[in-house]
C-alpha positions in Angstrom: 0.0 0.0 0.0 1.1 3.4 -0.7 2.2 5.6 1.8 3.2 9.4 2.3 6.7 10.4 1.8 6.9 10.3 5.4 7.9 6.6 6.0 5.2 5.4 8.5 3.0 2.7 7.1 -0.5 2.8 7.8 -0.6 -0.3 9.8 1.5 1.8 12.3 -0.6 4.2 12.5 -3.7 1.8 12.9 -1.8 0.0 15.8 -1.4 3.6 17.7 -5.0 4.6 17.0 -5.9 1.2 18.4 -3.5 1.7 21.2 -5.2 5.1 21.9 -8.9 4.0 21.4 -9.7 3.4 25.4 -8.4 7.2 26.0 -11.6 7.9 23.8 -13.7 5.7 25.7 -16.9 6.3 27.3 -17.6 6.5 30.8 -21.1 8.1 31.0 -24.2 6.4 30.4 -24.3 4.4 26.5 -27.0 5.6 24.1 -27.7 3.1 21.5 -27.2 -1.0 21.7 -26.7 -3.0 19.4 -27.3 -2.0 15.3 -30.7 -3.1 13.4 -28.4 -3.0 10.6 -24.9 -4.0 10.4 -23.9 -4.1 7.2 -24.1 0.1 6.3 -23.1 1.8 2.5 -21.3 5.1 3.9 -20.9 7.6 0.9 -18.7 10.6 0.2 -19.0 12.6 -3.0 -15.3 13.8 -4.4 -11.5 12.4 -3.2 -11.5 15.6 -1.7 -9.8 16.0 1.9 -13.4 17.6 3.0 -14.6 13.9 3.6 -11.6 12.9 5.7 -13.4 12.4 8.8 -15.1 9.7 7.1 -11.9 7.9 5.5 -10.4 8.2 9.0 -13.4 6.2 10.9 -13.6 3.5 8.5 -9.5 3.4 8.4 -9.1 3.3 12.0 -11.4 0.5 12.6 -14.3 3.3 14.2 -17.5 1.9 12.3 -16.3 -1.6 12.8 -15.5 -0.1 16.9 -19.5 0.4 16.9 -20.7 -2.5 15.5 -20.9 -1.3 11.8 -19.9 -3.3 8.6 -19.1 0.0 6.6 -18.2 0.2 2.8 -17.0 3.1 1.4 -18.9 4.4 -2.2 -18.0 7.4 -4.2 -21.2 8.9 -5.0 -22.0 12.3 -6.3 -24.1 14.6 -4.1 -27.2 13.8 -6.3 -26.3 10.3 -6.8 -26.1 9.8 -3.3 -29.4 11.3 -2.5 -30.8 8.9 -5.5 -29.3 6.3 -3.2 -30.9 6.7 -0.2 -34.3 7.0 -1.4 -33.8 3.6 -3.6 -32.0 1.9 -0.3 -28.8 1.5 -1.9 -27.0 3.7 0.3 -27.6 4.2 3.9 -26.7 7.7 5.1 -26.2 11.1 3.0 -23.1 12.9 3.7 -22.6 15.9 1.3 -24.6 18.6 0.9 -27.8 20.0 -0.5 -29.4 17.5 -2.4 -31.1 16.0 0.7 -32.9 19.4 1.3 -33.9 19.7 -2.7 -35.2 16.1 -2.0 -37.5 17.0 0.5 -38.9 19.8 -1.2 -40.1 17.3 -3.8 -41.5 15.7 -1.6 -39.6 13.0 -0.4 -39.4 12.1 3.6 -35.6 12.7 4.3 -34.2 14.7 7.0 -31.1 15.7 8.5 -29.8 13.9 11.3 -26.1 15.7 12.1 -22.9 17.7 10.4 -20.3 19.1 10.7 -19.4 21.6 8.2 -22.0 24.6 7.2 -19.8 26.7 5.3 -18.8 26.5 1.5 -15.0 26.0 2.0 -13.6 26.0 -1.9 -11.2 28.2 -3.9 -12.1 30.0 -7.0 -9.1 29.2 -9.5 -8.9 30.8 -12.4 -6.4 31.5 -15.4 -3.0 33.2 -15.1 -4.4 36.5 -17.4 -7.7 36.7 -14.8 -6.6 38.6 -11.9 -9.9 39.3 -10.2 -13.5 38.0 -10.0 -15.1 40.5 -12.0 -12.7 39.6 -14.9 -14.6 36.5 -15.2 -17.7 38.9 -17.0 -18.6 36.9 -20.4 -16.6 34.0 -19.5 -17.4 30.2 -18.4 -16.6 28.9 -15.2 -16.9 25.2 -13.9 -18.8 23.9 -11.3 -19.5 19.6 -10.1 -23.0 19.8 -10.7 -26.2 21.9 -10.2 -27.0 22.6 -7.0 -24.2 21.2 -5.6 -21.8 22.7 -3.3 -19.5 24.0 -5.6 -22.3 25.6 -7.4 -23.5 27.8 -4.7 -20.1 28.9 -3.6 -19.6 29.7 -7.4 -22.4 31.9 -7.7 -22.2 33.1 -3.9 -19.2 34.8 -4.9 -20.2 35.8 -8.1 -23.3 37.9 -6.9 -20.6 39.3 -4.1 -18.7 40.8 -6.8 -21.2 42.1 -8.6 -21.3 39.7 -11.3 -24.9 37.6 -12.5 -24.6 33.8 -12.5 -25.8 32.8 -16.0 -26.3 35.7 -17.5 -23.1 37.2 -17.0 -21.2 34.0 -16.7 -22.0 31.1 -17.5 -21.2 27.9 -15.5 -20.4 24.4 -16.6 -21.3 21.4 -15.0 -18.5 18.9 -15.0 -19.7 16.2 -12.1 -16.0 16.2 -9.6 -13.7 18.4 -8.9 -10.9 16.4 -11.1 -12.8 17.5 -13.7 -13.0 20.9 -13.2 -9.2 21.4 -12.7 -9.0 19.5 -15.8 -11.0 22.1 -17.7 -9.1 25.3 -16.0 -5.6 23.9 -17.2 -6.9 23.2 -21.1 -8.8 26.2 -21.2 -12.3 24.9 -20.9 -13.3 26.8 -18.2 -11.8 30.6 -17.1 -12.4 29.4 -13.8 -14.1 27.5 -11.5 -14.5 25.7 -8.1 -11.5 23.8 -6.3 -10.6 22.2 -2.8 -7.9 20.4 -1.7 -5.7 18.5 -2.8 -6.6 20.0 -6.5 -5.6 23.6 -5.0 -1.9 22.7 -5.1 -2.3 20.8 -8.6 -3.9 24.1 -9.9 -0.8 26.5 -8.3 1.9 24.0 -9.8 -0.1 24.7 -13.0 0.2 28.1 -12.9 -3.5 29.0 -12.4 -4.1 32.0 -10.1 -6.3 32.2 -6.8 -9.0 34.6 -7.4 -11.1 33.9 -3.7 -11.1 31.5 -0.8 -15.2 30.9 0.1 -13.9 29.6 3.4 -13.1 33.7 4.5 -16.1 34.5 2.3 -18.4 33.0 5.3 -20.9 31.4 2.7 -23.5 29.4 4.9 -25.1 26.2 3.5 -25.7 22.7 4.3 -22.1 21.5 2.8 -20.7 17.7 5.0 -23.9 16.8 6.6 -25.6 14.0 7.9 -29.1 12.5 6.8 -31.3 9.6 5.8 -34.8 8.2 5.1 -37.3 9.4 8.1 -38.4 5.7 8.2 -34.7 4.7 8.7 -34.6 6.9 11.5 -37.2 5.6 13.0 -36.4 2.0 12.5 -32.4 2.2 12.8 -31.9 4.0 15.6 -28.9 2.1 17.4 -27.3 2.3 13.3 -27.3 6.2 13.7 -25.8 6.2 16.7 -23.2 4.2 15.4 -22.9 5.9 12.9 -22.3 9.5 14.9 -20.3 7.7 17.5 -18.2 6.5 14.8 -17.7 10.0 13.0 -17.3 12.1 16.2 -14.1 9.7 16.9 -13.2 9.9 14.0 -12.8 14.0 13.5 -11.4 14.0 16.9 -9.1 11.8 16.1 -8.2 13.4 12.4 -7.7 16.5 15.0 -5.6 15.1 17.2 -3.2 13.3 15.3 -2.8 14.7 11.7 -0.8 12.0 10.8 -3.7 9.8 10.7 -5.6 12.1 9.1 -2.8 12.7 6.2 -2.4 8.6 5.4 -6.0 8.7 4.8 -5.9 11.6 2.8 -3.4 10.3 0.7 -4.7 6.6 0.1 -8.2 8.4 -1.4 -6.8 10.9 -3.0 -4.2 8.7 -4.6 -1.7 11.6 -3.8 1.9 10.8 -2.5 3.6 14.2 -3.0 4.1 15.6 1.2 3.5 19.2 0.3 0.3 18.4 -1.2 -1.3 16.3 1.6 -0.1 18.8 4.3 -1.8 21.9 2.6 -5.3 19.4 2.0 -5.3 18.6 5.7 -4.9 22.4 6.6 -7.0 23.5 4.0 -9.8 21.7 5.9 -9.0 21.1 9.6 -10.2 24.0 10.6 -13.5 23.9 9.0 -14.6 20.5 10.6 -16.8 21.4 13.7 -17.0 19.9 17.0 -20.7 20.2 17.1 -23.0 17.7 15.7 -26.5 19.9 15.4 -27.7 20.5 12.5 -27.7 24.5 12.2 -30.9 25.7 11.3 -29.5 29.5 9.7 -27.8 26.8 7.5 -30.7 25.4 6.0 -32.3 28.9 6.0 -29.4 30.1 3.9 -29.6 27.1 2.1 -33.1 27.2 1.2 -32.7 30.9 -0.1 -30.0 30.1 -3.0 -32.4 27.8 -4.2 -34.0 28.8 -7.7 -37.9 30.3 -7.3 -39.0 29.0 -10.6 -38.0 25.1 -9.6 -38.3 25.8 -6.0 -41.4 27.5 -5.1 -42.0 26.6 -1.8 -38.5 26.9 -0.6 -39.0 30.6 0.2 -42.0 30.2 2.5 -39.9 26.3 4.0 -39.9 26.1 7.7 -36.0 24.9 8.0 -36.8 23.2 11.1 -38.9 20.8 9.0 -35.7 19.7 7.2 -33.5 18.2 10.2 -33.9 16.0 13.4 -31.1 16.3 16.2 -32.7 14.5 18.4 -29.8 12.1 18.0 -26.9 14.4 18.4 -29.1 15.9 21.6 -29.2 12.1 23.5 -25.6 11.6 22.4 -24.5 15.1 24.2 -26.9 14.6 27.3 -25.5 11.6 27.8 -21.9 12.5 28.2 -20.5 11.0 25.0 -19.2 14.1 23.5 -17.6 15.5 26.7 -15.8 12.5 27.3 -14.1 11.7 23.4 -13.3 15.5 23.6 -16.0 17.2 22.4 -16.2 21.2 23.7 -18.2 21.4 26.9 
């Protein structure tokens, strides 16, 4: 297996995590027994660093630690979503597409997250030197509604500019993709994370905004499912959060952990590169379960009016449950991995 240019193997680093496991132990009282369902399809939508919270639990044995059979899938934001409400993937763990779900009528809610800010980089070519240069051009995006859409056109309306009418924006479905069409000259610009931030600076492609400073709000690495999987999987979800709230304590604690992981699903073995993905993120991923309801809010109100015309008048609280991350914090569990008090 392929390792960072830092020498230590993974199965180091799994024996330490093991080794360190009891320190995250629980003493107050358990929520949740034993899972309804074992065997769990855990998605994430890009090998982008943002989901390395969730490469890190299944990595470090977390899932299994609860009781959970987890495999991994790649799945867009909307594929996902398709996923859940056909039963071929358990959870949803991007963005959006859970809320636009809803709206149409299916019976989906959140259940936890962990990011609710748009944390991308607007790349763009070496001649563009600001946002409003992009007037008349194309920029790339993953796909509609997605995250990277919103913090496209976010900034884009913060500058000034009109999505769509004064730039258009391509649809490429993953962030390989788009960096792909900045360096051939596809795309004038267009929606990056980490690790394809450093691929598009060794390129020579300029920065032209960070979203992360920007402070665009939005439902971006969240947690949700089917409400009749709530109600019938209950120990699962716990799992499931138990698993994930090690697992970003963890990926804070020891960066080294998080690194190998970002490496392996990333496929990325240059140093340089994997320490600027796991510091392009770190920072963003929140020791706080709840779902935020100004999120959703915010959400709710990028949404178009013509295919969304309920979403103005949407009661956001209608959209999430945290019921779950409420029992896990009364109960201690939170407190005592390392959770803020």
């Amino acid at each position: 297996m392929r390792t960072a240019r830092s020498g230590r193997p993974w199965t180091i680093l799994v024996t330490v995590v093991v080794w360190l496991l009891p320190v995250f132990g629980v003493s107050a009282a358990e929520i949740g027994g034993k899972p309804e369902k074992v065997d769990v399809v855990v998605p994430y939508a890009q090998p982008s660093a943002t989901f390395t919270p969730i490469w890190v639990a299944y990595e470090a044995g977390l899932f299994k630690k609860y009781g959970l059979n987890a495999k991994l899938e790649q799945l867009t934001p909307q594929v996902n979503a398709q996923a859940l409400l056909s039963g071929d993937a358990d959870f949803y763990t991007a963005g959006p597409d859970l809320l636009n779900a809803r709206l149409k009528g299916a019976r989906v809610k959140y259940f936890g997250g962990m990011m609710w800010q748009h944390v991308f980089q607007i790349w763009g070519a070496k001649e563009i030197t600001d946002i409003k240069d992009l007037k008349g051009k194309t920029m790339a995006a993953t796909t509609p509604r997605a995250s990277t859409d919103t913090a496209i056109r976010e900034t884009l309306k913060r500058n000034g500019l009109t999505p769509d009418r004064d730039v258009k924006i391509l649809y490429l479905q993953s962030i390989p993709a788009v960096l792909t069409a900045l360096v051939s000259g596809q795309a004038a610009a267009g929606a990056l994370s980490a690790p394809a931030t450093a691929r598009a600076r060794e390129a020579g492609l300029r920065m032209l905004a960070d979203t992360g400073k920007l402070n665009i709000r939005g439902t971006v690495l969240t947690y949700g499912a089917r409400e009749d999987y709530l109600k019938n999987n209950q120990n699962t979800v716990y799992a499931f959060l138990k698993a994930m709230a090690e697992a970003v304590v963890l990926a804070k604690r020891d960066p080294a952990v998080a690194k190998q992981a970002i490496a392996k699903y990333t496929k990325t073995a240059d140093q340089k590169v994997i320490d600027e993905s796991y510091e392009f993120f770190a920072p963003y991923w929140l020791l706080d379960f709840h779902v935020r309801a100004d999120a959703i809010r915010t959400q709710l109100g990028y949404l178009d009016e013509k295919e969304f015309p309920q979403a103005q008048n949407a009661d956001a609280n209608e959209f999430f449950d945290n019921t779950f991350v409420d029992n896990l914090e009364r109960s201690g569990f939170f407190r005592d991995i390392g959770f803020p008090r």
